[in-house]
Short mmCIF file of the C-alpha atoms (twelve columns), coordinates in Angstrom:
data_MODEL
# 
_entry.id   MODEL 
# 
loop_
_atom_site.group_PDB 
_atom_site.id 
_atom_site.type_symbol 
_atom_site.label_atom_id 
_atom_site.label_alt_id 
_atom_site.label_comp_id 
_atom_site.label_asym_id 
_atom_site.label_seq_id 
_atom_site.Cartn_x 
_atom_site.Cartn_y 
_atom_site.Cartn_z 
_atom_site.pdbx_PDB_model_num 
ATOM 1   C CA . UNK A 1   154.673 81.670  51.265 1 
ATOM 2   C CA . UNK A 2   152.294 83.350  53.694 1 
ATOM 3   C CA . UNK A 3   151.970 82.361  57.132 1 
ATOM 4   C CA . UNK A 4   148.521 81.919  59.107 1 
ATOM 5   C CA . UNK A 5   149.041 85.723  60.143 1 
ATOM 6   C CA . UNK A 6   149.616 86.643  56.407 1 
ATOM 7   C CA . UNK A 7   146.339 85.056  55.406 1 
ATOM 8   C CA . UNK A 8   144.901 86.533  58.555 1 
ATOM 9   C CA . UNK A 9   146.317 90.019  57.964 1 
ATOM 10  C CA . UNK A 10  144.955 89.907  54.048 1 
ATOM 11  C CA . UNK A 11  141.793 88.660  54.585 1 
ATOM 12  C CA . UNK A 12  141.296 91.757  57.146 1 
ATOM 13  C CA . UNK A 13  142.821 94.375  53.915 1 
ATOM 14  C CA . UNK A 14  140.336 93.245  51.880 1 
ATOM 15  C CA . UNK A 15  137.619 93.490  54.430 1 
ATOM 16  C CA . UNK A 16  138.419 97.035  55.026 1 
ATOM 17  C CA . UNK A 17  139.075 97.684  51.168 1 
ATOM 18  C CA . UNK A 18  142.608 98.883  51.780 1 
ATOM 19  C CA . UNK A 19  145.850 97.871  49.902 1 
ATOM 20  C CA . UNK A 20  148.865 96.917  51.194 1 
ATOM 21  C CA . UNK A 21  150.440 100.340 50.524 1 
ATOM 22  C CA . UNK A 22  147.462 102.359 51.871 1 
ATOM 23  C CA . UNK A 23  147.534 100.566 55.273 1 
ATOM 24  C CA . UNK A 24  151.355 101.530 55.725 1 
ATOM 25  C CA . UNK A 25  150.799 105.351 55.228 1 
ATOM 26  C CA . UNK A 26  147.329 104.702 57.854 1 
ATOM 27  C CA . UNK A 27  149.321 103.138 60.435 1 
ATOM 28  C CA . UNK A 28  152.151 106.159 60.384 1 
ATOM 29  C CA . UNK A 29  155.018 104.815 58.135 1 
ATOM 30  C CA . UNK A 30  156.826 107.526 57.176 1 
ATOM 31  C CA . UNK A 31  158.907 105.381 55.121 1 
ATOM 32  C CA . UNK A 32  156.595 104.064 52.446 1 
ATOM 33  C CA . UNK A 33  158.927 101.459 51.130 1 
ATOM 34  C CA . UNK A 34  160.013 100.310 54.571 1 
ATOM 35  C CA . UNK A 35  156.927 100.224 56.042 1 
ATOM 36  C CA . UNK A 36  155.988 97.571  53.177 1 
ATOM 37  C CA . UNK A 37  159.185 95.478  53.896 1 
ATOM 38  C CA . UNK A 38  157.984 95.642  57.682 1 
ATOM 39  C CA . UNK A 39  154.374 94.010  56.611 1 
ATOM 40  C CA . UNK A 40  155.582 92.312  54.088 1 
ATOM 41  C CA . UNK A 41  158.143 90.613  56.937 1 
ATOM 42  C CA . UNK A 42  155.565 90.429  59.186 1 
ATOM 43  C CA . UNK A 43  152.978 88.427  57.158 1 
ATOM 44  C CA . UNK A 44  155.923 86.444  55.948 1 
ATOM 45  C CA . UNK A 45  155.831 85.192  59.698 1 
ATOM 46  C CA . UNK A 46  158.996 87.177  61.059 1 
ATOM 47  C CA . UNK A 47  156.701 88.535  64.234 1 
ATOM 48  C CA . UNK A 48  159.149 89.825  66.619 1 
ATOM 49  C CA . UNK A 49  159.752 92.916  66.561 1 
ATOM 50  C CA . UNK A 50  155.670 93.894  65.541 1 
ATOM 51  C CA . UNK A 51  155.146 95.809  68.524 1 
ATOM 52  C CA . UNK A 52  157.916 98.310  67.980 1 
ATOM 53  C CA . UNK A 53  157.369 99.423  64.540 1 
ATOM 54  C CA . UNK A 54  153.983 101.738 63.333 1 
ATOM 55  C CA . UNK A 55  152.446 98.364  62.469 1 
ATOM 56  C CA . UNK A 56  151.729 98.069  65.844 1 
ATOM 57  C CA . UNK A 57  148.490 100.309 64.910 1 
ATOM 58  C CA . UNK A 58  147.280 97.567  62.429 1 
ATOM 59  C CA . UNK A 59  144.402 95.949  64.909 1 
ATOM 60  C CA . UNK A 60  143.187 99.535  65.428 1 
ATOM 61  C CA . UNK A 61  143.272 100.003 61.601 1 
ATOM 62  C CA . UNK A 62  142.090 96.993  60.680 1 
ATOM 63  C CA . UNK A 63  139.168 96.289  63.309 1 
ATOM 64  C CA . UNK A 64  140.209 93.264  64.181 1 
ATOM 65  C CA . UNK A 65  140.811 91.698  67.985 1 
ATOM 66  C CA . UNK A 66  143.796 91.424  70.048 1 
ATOM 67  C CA . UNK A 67  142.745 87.852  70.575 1 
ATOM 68  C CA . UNK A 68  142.681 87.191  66.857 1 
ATOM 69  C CA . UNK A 69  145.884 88.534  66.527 1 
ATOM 70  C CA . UNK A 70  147.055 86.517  69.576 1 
ATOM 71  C CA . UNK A 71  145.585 83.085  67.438 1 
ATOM 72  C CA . UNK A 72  147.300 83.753  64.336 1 
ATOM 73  C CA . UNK A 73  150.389 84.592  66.091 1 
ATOM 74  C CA . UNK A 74  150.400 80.992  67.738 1 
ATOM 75  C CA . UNK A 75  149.413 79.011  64.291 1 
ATOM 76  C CA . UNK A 76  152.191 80.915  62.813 1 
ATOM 77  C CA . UNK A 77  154.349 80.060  65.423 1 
ATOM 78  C CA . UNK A 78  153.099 76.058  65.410 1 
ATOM 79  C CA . UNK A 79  153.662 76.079  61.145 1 
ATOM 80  C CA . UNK A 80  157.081 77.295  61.851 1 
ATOM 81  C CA . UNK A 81  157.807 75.284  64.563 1 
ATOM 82  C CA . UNK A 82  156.312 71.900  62.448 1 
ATOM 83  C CA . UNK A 83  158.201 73.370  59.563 1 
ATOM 84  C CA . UNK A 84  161.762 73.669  61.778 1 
ATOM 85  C CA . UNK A 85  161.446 69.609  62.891 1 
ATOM 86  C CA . UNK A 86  160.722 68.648  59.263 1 
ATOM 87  C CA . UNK A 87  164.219 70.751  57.687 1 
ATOM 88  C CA . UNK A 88  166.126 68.853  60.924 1 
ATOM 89  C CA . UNK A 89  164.712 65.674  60.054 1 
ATOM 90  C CA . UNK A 90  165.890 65.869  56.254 1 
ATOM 91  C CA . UNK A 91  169.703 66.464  58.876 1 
ATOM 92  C CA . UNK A 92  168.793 63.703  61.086 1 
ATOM 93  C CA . UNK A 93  168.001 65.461  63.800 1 
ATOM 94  C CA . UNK A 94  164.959 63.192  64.532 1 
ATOM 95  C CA . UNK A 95  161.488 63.850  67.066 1 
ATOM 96  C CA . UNK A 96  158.934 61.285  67.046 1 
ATOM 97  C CA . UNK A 97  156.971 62.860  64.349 1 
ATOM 98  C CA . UNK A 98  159.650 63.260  61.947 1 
ATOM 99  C CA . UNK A 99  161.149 59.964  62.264 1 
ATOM 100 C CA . UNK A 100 162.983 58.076  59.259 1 
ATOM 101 C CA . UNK A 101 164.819 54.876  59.370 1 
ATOM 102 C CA . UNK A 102 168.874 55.289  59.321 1 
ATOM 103 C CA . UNK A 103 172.107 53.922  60.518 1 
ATOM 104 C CA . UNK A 104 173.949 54.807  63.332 1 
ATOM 105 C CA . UNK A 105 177.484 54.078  63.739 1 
ATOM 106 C CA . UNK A 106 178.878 52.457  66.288 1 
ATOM 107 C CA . UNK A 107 182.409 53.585  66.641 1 
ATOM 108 C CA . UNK A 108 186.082 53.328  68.233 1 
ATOM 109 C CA . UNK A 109 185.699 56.187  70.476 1 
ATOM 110 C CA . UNK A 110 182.900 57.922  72.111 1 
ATOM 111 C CA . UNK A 111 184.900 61.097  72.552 1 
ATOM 112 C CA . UNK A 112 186.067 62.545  69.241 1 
ATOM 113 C CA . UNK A 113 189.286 63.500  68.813 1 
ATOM 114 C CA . UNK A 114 189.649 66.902  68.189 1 
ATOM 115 C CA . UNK A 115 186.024 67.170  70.020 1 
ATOM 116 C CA . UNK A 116 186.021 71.178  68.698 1 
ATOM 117 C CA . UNK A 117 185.280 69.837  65.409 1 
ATOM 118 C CA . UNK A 118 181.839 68.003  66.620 1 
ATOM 119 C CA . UNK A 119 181.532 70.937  68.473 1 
ATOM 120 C CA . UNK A 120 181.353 73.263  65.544 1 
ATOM 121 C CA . UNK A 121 179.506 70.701  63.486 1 
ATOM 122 C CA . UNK A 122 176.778 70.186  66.132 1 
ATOM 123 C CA . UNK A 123 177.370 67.149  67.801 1 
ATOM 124 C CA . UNK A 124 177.512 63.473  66.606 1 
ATOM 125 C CA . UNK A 125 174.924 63.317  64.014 1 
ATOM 126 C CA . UNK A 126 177.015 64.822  60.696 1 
ATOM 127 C CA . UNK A 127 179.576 61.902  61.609 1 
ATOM 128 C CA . UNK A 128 177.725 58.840  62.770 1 
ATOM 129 C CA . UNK A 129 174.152 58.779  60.617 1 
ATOM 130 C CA . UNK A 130 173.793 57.735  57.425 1 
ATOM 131 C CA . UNK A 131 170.127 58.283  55.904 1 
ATOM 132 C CA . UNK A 132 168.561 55.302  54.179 1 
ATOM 133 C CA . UNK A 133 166.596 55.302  50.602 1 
ATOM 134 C CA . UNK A 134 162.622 54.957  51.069 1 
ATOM 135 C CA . UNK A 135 161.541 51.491  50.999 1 
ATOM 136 C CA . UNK A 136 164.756 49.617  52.449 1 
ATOM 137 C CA . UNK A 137 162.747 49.590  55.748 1 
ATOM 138 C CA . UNK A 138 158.711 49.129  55.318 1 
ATOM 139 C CA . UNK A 139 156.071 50.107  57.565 1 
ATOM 140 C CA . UNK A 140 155.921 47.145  59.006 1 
ATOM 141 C CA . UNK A 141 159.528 47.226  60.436 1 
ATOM 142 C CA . UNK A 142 160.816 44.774  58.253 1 
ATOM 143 C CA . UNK A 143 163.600 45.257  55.601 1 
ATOM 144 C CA . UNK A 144 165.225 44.622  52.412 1 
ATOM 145 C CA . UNK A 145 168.378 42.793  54.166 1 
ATOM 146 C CA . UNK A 146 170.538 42.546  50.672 1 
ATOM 147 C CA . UNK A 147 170.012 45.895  49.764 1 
ATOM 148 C CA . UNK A 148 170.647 47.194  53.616 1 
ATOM 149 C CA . UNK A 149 173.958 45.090  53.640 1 
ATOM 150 C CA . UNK A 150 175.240 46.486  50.279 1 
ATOM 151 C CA . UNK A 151 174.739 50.046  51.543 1 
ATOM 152 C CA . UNK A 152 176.682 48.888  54.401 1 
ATOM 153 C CA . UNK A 153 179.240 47.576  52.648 1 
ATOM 154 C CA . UNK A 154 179.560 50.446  50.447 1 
ATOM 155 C CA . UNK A 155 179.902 52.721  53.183 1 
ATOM 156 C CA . UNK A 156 182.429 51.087  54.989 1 
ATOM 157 C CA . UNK A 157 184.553 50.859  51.231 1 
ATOM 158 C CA . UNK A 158 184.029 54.715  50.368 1 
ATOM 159 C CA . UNK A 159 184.783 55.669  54.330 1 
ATOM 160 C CA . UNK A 160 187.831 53.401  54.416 1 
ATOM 161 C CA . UNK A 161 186.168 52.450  57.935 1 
ATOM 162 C CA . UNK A 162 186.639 55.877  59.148 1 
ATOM 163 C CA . UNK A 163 183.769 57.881  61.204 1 
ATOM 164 C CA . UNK A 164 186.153 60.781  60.989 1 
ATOM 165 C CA . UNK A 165 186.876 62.293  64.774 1 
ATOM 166 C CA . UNK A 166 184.915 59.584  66.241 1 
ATOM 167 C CA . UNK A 167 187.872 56.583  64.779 1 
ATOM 168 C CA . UNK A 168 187.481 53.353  63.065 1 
ATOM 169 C CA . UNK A 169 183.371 51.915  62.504 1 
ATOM 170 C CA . UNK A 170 183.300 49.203  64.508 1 
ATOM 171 C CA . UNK A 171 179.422 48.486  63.393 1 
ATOM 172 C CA . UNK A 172 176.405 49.434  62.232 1 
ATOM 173 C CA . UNK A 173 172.557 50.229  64.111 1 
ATOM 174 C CA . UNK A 174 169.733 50.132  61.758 1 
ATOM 175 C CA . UNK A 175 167.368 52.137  63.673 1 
ATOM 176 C CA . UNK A 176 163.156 50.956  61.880 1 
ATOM 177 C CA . UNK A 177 161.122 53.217  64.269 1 
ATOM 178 C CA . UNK A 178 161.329 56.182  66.891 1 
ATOM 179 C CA . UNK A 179 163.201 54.999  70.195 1 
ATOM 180 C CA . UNK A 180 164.674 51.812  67.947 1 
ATOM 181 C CA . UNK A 181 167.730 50.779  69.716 1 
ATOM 182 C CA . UNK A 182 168.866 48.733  66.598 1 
ATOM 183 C CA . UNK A 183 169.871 46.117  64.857 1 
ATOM 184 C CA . UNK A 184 173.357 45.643  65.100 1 
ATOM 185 C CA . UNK A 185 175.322 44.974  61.357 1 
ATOM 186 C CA . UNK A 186 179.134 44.317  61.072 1 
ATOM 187 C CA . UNK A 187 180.831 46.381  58.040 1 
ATOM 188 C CA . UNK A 188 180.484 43.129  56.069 1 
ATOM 189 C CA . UNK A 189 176.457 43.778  56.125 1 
ATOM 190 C CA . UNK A 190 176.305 40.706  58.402 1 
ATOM 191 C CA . UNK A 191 173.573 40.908  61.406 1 
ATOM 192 C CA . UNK A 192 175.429 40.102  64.551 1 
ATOM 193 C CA . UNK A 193 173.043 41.401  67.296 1 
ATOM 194 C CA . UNK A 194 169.115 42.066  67.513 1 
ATOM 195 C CA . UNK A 195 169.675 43.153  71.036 1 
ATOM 196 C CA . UNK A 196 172.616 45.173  70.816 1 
ATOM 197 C CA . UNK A 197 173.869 47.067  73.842 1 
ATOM 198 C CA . UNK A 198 173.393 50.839  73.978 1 
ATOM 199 C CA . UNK A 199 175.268 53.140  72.092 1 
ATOM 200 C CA . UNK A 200 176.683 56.002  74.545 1 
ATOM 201 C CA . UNK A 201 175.614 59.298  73.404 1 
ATOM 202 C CA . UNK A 202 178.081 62.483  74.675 1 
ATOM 203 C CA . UNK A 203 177.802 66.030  73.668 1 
ATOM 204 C CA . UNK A 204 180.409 68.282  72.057 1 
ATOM 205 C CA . UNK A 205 179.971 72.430  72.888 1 
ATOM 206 C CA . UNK A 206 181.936 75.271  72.279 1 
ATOM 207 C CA . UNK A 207 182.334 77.731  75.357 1 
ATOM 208 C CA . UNK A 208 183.347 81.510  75.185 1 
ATOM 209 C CA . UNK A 209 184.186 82.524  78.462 1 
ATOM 210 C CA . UNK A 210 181.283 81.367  80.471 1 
ATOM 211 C CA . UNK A 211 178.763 80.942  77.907 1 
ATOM 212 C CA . UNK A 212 178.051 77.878  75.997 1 
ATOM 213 C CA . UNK A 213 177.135 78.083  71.943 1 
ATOM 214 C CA . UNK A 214 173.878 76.499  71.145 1 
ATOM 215 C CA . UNK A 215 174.785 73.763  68.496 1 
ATOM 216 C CA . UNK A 216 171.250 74.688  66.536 1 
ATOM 217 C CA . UNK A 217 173.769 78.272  66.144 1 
ATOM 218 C CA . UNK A 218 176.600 76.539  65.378 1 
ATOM 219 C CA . UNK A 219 174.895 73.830  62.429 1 
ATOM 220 C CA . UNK A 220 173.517 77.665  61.263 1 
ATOM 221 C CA . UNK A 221 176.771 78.877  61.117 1 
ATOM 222 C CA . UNK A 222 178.342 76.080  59.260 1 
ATOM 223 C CA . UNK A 223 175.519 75.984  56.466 1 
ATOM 224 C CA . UNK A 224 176.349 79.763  55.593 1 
ATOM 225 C CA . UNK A 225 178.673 79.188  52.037 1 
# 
C-alpha cells in the first residue's frame, strides 16, 4: 500500500517519463538494487532517514517543490498516525475517534501483584478489558441486557473470577460511549449501579537505570512470536 508520498512521488515519475529504476541511477545510487529498496521504503511511507541517502536529490530530479514534498510528508504522516489509533483500538487502547463499547473490570487490587508483568504487558488494558460483539450496545446507548449478562457470566465461569495480577473480579463497567464511566454489572450479569464510583487507574513501567520503557515499546516487544 502506497502512502500519500508514494502516490505523490509516482505521479511526479510519470510526469518526467522516468521509471523507478532510472530515477535511482539519476539521483547517484551506486547500488542499483538498494537504491530501489530505499524508494521503494520511502514511498512505502518509512520517511526518516530521506535526507541522508542519494534520494535526497529526488525534488531536484523530479521538479517538484520542497513545499510539496513538505505536504505529502504530513498526509503521510496523518494516514499513519489515523492508521496507528485504529490497530490500538482493535487492543483497546481507545481515543475518542476510535471508540468501541467494552467492559472494564473492576477488580480486588489496583496494584497488580507482580506489577513487572503489567509492566511488560503495557499496563492494565490486556487484563481488565474485554471487547464486546457489534450490536450488544446500539448507537443510541442502549443495549441488549440478556446477551450483555451472558457474556458476563461467561467470563466470570471461563476466568474462574480471576483478572490475573490484578486478583479476584469484583464487577463489571460496561463502558457505551467515549468518557462512559459505566454501568456497573455484578459477575451474575446483574446491574447494581448506573452511577458507579470511579475506577482508579495506576500505571505499571519498567525502569533501566534511570530511564523508563515506553509501554507502546514494550506491547511491540511482546507481539514479536
Amino acid at each position: 500500500m502506497y502512502y500519500p508520498i508514494g502516490k505523490f512521488l509516482i505521479s511526479a515519475l510519470i510526469n518526467k517519463g522516468l521509471s523507478r529504476r532510472e530515477a535511482v541511477i539519476a539521483c547517484g545510487c551506486h547500488n542499483i538494487e538498494k537504491g530501489l529498496a530505499l524508494l521503494d521504503d520511502l514511498m512505502r511511507g518509512k520517511t526518516e532517514a530521506f535526507r541522508h541517502t542519494p534520494l535526497a536529490n529526488l525534488p531536484r530530479l523530479l521538479e517538484f517543490s520542497e513545499e510539496d514534498l513538505e505536504q505529502a510528508f504530513k498526509e503521510t504522516r496523518e494516514q499513519q498516525k489515523d492508521q496507528a489509533e485504529h490497530y490500538w483500538a482493535n487492543k483497546g487502547y481507545y481515543t475518542e475517534k476510535y471508540f468501541k463499547p467494552h467492559l472494564w473490570l473492576r477488580t480486588s487490587r489496583t496494584v497488580p501483584q507482580p506489577i513487572f508483568i503489567v509492566a511488560f504487558a503495557g499496563g492494565e488494558v490486556p487484563y481488565k478489558h474485554i471487547p464486546l460483539p457489534y450490536g450488544i450496545v446500539g448507537k443510541d446507548r442502549t443495549f441488549k441486557q440478556a446477551a450483555l449478562a451472558q457474556i458476563i457470566r461467561d467470563h466470570y465461569h471461563r476466568t474462574q473470577g480471576s483478572a490475573g495480577p490484578f486478583g479476584e473480579i469484583v464487577s463489571y463497567l460496561v463502558r457505551r460511549y467515549y468518557g462512559d464511566p459505566g454501568l456497573e454489572f455484578s459477575p451474575d450479569g446483574e446491574l447494581i449501579s448506573d452511577n458507579p464510583a470511579p475506577v482508579p487507574q495506576g500505571k505499571a513501567y519498567l525502569k533501566v537505570g534511570n530511564k523508563t520503557i515506553p509501554d507502546g515499546l514494550l506491547r511491540k516487544i511482546a507481539e514479536v512470536e
